[in-house]
PASEBA-1860 file (N, C-alpha, C; in nm, 3 decimals):
! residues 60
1> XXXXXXXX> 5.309/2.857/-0.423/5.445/2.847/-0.370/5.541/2.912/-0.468 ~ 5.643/2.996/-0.417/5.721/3.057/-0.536/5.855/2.990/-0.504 ~ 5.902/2.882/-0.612/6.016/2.869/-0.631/6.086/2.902/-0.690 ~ 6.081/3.084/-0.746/6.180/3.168/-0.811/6.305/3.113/-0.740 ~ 6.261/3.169/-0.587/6.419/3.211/-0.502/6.446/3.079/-0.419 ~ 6.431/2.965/-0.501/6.457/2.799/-0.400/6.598/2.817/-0.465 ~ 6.698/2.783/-0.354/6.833/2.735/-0.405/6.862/2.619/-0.462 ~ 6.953/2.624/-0.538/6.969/2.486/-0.638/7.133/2.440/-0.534
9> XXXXXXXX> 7.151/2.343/-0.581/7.331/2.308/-0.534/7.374/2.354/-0.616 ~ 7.371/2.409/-0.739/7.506/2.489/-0.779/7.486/2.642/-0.760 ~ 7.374/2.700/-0.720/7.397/2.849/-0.633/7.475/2.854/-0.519 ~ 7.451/2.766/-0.449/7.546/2.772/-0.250/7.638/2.675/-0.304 ~ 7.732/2.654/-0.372/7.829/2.580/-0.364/7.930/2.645/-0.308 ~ 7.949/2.810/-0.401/8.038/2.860/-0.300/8.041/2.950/-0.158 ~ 7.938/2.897/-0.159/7.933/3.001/-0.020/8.007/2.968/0.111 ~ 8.020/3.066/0.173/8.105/3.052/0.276/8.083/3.183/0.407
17> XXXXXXXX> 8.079/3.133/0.526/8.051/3.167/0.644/8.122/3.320/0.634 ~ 8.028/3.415/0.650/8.091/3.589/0.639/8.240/3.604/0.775 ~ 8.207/3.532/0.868/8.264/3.578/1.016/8.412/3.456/1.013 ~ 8.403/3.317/0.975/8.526/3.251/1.020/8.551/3.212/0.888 ~ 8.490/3.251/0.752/8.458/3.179/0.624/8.513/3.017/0.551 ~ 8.425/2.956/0.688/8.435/2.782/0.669/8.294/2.801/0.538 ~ 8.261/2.674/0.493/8.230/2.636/0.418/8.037/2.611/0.464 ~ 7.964/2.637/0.386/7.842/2.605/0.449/7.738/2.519/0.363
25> XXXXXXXX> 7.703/2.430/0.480/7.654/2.304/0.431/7.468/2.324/0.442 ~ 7.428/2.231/0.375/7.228/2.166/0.390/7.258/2.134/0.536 ~ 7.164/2.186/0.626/7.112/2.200/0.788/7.055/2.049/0.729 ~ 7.084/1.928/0.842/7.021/1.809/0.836/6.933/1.828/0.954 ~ 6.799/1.793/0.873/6.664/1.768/1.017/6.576/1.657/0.939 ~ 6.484/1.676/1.036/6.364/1.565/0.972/6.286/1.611/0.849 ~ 6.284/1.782/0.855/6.177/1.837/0.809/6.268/1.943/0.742 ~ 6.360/1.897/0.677/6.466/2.040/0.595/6.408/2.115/0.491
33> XXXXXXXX> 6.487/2.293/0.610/6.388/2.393/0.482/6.514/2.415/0.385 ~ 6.477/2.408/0.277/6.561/2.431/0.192/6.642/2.559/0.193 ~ 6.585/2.687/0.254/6.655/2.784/0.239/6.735/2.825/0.328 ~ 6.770/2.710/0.473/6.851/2.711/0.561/6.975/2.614/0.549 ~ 7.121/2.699/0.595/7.251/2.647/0.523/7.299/2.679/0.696 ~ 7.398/2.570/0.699/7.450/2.565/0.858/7.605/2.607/0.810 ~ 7.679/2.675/0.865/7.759/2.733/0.867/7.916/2.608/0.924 ~ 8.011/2.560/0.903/8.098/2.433/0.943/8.141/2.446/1.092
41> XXXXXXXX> 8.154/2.594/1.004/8.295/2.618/1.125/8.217/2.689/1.297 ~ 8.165/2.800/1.255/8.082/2.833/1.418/7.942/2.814/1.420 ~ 7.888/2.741/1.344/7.763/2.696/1.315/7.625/2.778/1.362 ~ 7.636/2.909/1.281/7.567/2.983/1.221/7.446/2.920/1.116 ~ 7.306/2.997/1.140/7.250/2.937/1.029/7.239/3.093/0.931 ~ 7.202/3.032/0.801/7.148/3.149/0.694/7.085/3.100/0.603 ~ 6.985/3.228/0.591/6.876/3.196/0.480/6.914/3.242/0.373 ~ 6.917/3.123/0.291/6.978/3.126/0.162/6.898/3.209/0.008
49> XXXXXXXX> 6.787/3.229/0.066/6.644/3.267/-0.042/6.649/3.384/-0.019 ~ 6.733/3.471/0.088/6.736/3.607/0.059/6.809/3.617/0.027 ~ 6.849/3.718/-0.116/6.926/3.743/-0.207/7.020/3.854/-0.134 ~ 6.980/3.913/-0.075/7.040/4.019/-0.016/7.175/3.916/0.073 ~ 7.137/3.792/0.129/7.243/3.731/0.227/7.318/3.639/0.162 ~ 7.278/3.618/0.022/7.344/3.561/-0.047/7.467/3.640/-0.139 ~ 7.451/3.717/-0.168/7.526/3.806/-0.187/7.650/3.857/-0.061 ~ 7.635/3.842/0.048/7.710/3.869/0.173/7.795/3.737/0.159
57> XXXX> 7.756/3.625/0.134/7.814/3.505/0.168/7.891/3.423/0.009 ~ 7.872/3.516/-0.091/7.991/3.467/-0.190/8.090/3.473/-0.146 ~ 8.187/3.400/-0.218/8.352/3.432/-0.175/8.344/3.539/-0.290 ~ 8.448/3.667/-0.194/8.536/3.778/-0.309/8.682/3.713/-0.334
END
């Protein structure tokens, strides 16, 4: 299992939705993948373990 690219809570703290940029939270399920973040505001999901979308979803 590679947990290089597992997000911690202080990587996605600031992240924020690219399209309405609400705030994006831990997706609650039974079986939560860690690298999925639900979006507040139009509830979008994103995978947080690709670096490439993490980078899209800092605040500038």
């Amino acid at each position: 299992m590679n947990t290089q690219n597992q997000p911690t809570d202080e990587n996605v703290k600031d992240l924020v939705c690219p399209d309405c940029r609400a705030e994006l939270t831990r997706r609650r399920t039974r079986k939560p993948d860690a690298c999925e973040m639900l979006c507040g505001g139009c509830g979008q999901i994103f995978d947080v373990c690709d670096l490439e979308t993490v980078e899209k979803l800092k605040q500038t």
